[in-house]
C-alpha positions in Angstrom: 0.0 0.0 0.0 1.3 3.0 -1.0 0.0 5.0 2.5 2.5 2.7 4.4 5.6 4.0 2.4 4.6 7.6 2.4 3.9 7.5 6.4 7.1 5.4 7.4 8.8 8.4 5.2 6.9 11.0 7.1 7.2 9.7 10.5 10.3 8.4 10.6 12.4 10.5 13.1 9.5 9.8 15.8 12.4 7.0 17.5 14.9 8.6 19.9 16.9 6.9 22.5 15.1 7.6 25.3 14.0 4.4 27.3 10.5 5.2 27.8 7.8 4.4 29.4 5.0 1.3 28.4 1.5 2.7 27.6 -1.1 1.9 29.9 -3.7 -1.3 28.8 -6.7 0.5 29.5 -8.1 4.2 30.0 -10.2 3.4 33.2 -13.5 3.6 32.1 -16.2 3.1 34.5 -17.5 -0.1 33.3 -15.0 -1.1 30.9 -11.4 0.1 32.7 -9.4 -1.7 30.0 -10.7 -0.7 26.9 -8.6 1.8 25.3 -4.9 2.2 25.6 -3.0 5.1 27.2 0.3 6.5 26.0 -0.7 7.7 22.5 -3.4 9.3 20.7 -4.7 7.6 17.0 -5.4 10.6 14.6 -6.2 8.1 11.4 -6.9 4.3 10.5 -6.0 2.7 7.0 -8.0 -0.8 7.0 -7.4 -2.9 4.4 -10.0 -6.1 4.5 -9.7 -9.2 1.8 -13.5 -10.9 2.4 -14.1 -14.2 1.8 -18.2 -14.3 2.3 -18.6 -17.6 2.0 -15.8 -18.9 4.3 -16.3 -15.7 6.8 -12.5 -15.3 6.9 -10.2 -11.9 6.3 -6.8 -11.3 5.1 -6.2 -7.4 6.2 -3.5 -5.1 7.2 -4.0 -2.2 9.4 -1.9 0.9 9.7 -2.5 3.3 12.5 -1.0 7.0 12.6 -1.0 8.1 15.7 0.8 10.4 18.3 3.1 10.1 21.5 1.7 11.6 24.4 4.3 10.2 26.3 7.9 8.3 25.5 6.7 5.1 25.2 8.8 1.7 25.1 5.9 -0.4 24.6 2.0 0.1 23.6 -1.0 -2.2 23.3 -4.0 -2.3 20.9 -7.0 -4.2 21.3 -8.0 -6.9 18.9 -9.5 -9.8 19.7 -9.1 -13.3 18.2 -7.4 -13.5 14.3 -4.1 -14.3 14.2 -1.4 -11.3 13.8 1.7 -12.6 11.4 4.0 -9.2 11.5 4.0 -5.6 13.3 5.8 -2.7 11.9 6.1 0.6 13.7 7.4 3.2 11.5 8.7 0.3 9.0 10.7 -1.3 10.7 9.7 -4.8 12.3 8.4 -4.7 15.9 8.0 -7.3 18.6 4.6 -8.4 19.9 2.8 -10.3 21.9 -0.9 -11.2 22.8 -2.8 -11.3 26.0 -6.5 -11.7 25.9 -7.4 -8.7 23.9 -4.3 -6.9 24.4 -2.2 -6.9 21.4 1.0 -5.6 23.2 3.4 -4.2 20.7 7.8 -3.5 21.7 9.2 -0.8 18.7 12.7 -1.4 17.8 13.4 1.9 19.4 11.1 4.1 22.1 9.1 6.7 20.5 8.9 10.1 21.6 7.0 12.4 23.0 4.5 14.3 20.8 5.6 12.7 17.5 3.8 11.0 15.5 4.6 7.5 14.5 2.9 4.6 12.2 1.9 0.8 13.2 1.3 -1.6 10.7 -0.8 -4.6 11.4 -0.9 -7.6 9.5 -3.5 -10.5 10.4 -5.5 -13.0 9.1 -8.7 -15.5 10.1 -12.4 -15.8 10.9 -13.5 -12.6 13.2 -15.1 -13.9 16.1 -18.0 -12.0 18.1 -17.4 -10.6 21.3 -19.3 -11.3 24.3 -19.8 -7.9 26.1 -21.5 -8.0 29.7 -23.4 -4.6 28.8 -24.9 -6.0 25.7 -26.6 -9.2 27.2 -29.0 -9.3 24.2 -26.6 -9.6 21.8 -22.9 -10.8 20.6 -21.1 -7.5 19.3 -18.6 -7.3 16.4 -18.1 -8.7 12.9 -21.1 -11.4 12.6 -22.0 -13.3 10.0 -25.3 -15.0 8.7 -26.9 -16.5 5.4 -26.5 -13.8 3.1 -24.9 -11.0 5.2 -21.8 -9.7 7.4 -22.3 -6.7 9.0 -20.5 -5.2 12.3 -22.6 -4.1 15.4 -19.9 -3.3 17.9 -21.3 -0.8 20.6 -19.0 -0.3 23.0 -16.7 -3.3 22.8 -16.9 -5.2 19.4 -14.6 -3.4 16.7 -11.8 -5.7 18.2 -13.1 -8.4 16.7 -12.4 -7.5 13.2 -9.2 -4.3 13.5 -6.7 -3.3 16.1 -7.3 0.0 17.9 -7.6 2.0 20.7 -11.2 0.9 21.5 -12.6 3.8 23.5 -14.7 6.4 22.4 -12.7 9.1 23.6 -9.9 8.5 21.3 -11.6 9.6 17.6 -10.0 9.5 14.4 -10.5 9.8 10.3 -10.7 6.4 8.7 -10.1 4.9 5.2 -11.5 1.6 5.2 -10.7 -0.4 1.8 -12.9 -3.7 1.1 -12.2 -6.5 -1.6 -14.9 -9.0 -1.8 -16.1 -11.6 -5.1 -18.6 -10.4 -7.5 -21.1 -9.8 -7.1 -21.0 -9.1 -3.3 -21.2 -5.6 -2.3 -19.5 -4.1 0.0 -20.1 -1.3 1.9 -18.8 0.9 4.9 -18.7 4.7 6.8 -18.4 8.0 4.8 -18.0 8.4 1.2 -17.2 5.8 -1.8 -13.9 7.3 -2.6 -12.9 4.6 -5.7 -14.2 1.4 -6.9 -12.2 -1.3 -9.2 -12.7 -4.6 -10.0 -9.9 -7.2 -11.1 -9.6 -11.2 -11.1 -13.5 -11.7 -10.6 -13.2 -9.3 -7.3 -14.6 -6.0 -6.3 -12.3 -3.5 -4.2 -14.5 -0.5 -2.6 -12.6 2.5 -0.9 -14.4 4.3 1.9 -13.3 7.7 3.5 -14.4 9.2 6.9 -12.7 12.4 7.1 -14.6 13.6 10.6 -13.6 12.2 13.7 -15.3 8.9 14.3 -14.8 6.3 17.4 -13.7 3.2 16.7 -16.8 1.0 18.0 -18.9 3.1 15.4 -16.8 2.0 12.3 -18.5 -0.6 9.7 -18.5 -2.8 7.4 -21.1 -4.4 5.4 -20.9 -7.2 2.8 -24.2 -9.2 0.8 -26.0 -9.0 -2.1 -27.3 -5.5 -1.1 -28.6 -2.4 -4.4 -27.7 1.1 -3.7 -30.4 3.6 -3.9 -28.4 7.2 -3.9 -30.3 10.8 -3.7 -29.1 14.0 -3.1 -31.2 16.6 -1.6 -30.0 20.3 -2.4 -28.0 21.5 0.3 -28.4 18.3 1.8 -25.9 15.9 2.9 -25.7 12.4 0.1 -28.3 9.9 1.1 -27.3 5.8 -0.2 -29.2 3.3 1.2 -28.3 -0.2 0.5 -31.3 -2.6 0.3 -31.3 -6.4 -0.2 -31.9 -7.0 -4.0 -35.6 -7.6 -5.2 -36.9 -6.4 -2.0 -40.6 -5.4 -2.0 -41.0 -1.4 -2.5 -42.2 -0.8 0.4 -38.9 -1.1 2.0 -37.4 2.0 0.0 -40.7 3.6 0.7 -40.1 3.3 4.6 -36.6 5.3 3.7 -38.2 8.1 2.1 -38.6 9.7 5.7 -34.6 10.4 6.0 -34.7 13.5 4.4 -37.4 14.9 6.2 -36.0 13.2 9.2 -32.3 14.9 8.6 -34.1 18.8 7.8 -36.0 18.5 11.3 -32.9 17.8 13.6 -31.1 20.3 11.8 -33.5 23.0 12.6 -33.6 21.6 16.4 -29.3 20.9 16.0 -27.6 22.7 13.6 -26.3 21.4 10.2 -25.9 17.6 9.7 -22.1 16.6 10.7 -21.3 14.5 7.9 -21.3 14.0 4.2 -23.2 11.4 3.9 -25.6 9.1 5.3 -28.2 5.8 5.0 -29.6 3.6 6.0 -28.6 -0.3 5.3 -31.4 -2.7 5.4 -30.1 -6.5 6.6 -32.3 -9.6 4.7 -33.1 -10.6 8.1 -34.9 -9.4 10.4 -32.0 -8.0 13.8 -34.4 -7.0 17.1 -32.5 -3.4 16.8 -31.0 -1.0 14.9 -27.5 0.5 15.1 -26.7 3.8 14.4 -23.4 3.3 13.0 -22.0 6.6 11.6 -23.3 8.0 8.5 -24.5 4.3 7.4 -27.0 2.9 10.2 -28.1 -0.9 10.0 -31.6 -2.5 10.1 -33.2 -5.1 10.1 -36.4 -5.5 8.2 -38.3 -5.2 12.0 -36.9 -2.0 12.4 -37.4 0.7 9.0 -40.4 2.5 10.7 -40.2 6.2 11.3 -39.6 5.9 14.8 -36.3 3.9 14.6 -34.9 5.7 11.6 -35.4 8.7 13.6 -34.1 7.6 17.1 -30.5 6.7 14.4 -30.5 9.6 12.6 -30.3 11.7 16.0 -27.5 9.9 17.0 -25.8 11.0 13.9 -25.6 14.2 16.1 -25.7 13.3 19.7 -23.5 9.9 20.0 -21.6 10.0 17.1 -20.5 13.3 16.4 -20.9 14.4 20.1 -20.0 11.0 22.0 -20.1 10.6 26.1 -16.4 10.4 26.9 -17.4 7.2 29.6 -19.5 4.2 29.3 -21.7 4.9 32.4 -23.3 7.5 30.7 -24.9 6.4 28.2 -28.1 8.4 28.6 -26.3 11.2 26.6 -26.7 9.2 23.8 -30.1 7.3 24.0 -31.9 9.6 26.5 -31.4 12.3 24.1 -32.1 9.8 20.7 -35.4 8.8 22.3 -36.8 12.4 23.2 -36.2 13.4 20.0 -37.2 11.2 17.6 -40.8 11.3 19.5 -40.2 15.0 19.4 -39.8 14.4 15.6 -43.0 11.5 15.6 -45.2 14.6 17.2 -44.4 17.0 14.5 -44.8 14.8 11.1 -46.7 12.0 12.4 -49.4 13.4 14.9 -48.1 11.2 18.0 -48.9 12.9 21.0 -45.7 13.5 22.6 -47.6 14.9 26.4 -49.6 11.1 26.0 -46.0 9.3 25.3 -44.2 11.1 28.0 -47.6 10.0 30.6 -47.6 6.4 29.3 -43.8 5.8 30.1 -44.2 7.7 33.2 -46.4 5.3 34.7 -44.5 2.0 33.1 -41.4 2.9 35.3 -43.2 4.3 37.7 -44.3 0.8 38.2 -41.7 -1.1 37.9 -39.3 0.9 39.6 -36.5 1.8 37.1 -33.0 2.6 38.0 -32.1 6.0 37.5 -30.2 6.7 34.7 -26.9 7.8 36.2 -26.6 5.0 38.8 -27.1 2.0 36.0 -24.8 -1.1 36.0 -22.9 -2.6 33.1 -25.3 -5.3 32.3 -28.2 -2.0 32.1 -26.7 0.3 29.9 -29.1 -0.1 27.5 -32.0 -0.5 29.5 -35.4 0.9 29.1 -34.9 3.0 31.8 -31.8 4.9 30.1 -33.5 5.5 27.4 -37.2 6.5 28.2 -35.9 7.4 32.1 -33.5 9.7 29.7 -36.3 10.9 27.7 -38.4 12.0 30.6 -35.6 14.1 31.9 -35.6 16.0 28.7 -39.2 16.6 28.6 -39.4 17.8 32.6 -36.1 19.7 31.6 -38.1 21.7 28.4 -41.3 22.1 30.6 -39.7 23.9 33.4 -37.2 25.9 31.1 -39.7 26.8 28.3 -39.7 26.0 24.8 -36.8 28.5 23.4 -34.6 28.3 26.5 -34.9 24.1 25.7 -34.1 24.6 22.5 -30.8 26.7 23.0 -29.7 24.1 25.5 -29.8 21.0 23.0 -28.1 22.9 20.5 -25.2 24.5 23.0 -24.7 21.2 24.1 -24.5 19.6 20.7 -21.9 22.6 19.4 -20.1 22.5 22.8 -18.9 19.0 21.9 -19.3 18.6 18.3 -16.4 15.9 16.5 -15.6 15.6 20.3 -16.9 14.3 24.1 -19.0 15.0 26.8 -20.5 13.9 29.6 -23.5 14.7 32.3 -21.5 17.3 34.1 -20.7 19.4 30.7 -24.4 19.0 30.2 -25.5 20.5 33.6 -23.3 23.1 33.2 -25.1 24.1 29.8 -28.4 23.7 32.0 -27.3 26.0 34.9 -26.0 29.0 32.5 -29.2 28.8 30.3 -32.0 27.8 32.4 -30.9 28.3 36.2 -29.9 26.2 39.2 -33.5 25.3 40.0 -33.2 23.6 35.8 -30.2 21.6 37.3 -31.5 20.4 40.4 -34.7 19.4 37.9 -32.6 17.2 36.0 -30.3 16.0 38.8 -33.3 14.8 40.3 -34.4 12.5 37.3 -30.9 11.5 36.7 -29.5 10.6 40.1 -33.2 9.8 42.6 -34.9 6.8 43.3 -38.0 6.9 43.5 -38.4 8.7 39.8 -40.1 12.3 40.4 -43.5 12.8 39.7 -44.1 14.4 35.9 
């Protein structure tokens, strides 16, 4: 690959003799202290991904550019599974070794502090899903089933398929290139850069050039059409649709740019170039908003759930909670909403949704959203507990006061992270202690305040 010589030419004088120090093997996250690696910062990844559908098995290399925040002697990734035949830093050969998910990684010399240096990955076999404690419903990663791969890796699963530093708070740009047998498509984040085909194979190129965390990257591979718009002044819209599906299934779609022009008008401009939707032959239980490109199953392409997605475009994956215990920030916020969106263009009454939910937890006595567990970070009560904070939040503050708070907490933390305390802070300065207590109080107390 031509990226790999330019980079080990570019970074080269990032070795110096210091001894350095090893990277931490985690960045002590609440629920998941070993996800993420300390001593460096990634700024892009170049995946390169030979597919074999039928045999579910990869051939890929992996170069990282990244930068020294310390001197490091040593420095870990996280991949999980596949089998890693050579690492280079900065083009020359590296040591390694593996332990668990820690892909632990000795450069011929330390690297400095604050430059930047290249890693070069090379690995090969059959991804294997991860099983991740917060996601008891489902296995997380690169999955495969008759007529599809797709990756759903929220938080943990991206290991299964590349190395990285596998926590949200360290974003990067990606360029993820896909070979695959025609007539497979292939399919991943941003734009389609360059397409080529040679020896009965198909190689798509895919470029994310905003910052994107490394559990929302993807990759999709079937026997999928592409169904491309562009709205003026619009971002590109490509959905990918299993071949000869009814119409009805493009026709559920056509909501996304409605969808889109509402949260811009609640947000500010869409943070991407693109996006779509990509519908799975199978039916999935959920829906993952995987960024600019979120996948479906057939059970989930009603308004609602394209929605509750395309608000994360803006509020988990373009402004992403910088610790897995908060994960309100993301699907309290998605869930409001997209019902905010359901009351405008679909005559649901939001007041009636907000009451019904109310009395659900009510009854059964949900956990607060801020004191969940691992195994509930996705339960009901984070999102619709979440929800309910956001609608006491925009009775007491008013309508316009509400609506300057979502959108100086989106800009505050756009292409970066945030977390419940940023959030409050945007609350006290715009709506007033009394506001913050307010949403404290649905957050943090048990029993759940009355509407």
């Amino acid at each position: 690959m031509t990226l790999v010589v330019l980079v080990v030419a570019l970074l080269g004088s990032a070795c110096g003799s210091t001894d350095g120090e090893p990277g931490s093997e985690g960045l002590g996250d609440s629920f998941y202290p070993n996800l993420g690696n300390g001593g460096y910062d990634v700024l892009h990844y170049d995946i390169d991904l030979d597919i074999d559908p039928e045999a579910n098995t990869i051939q890929a290399l992996t170069t990282i550019i990244s930068r020294a925040n310390q001197d490091l002697s040593t420095f870990n990734l996280d991949l999980s599974g596949l089998t890693v035949a050579e690492v280079q830093v900065n083009g020359s050969g590296a040591e390694f070794s593996r332990s668990g998910t820690e892909l632990v990684i000795k450069p011929a010399d330390s690297l400095v502090s604050g430059t930047e240096f290249s890693t070069s990955v090379s690995y090969s076999g059959s991804p294997e899903p991860v099983v991740d404690p917060g996601v008891p419903f489902s296995t997380l990663g690169w999955l495969h089933t008759e007529g599809a791969i797709y990756t759903v890796s929220e938080p943990s699963g991206s290991m299964s398929w590349f190395p990285s530093n596998n926590h949200p708070t360290d974003k990067a740009t990606f360029e993820i290139r896909i070979t695959v047998p025609a007539p497979s498509t292939a399919a991943s984040n941003g734009i389609l850069v360059e397409e080529s085909s040679a020896d009965g194979c198909t190689t798509t190129t895919w470029r994310m050039d905003d910052p994107m965390a490394a559990y929302l990257a993807a990759v999709y591979v079937g026997d999928f059409e592409r169904i491309e718009t562009k709205q003026p002044g619009g971002p590109l819209i490509r959905d990918y649709v299993p071949r000869n599906s009814p119409a009805e299934i493009a026709e559920a779609l056509s909501v996304t740019p409605q969808v889109i022009g509402y949260f811009e008008d609640l947000l500010g401009p869409y943070p991407f170039d693109a996006y779509g939707t990509i519908v799975m032959p199978h039916t999935l239980g959920f829906a993952l908003e995987n960024q600019t490109l979120s996948v479906h199953g057939r059970d989930t392409i009603d308004p609602l759930v394209i929605a509750h997605e395309i608000a994360h475009q803006w509020l988990g994956n373009s402004s992403t909670l910088d610790d897995w215990s908060e994960t309100w920030l993301h699907e309290g916020f998605a869930t409001y909403l997209s019902i905010m969106y359901m009351a405008e263009y679909h005559e649901w009454d939001l007041g009636e949704q907000m009451d019904q939910w109310h009395g659900r937890l009510s009854d059964t006595g949900a956990v607060p959203p801020m004191e969940i567990e691992n195994s509930e970070m996705f339960d009901v009560s984070v999102y619709w507990r979440g929800a309910l904070t956001l609608h006491a939040l925009r009775g007491l503050a008013g309508e316009t006061v509400f609506s300057d708070i979502l959108r100086t907490h989106y800009e505050r933390s756009a292409d970066g992270n945030t977390n419940t305390a940023e959030f409050l802070a945007v609350v006290t300065q715009l709506a007033g202690s009394e506001a913050t207590d307010l949403v404290e109080s649905w957050l943090y107390d048990d029993p759940m305040p009355p509407m």
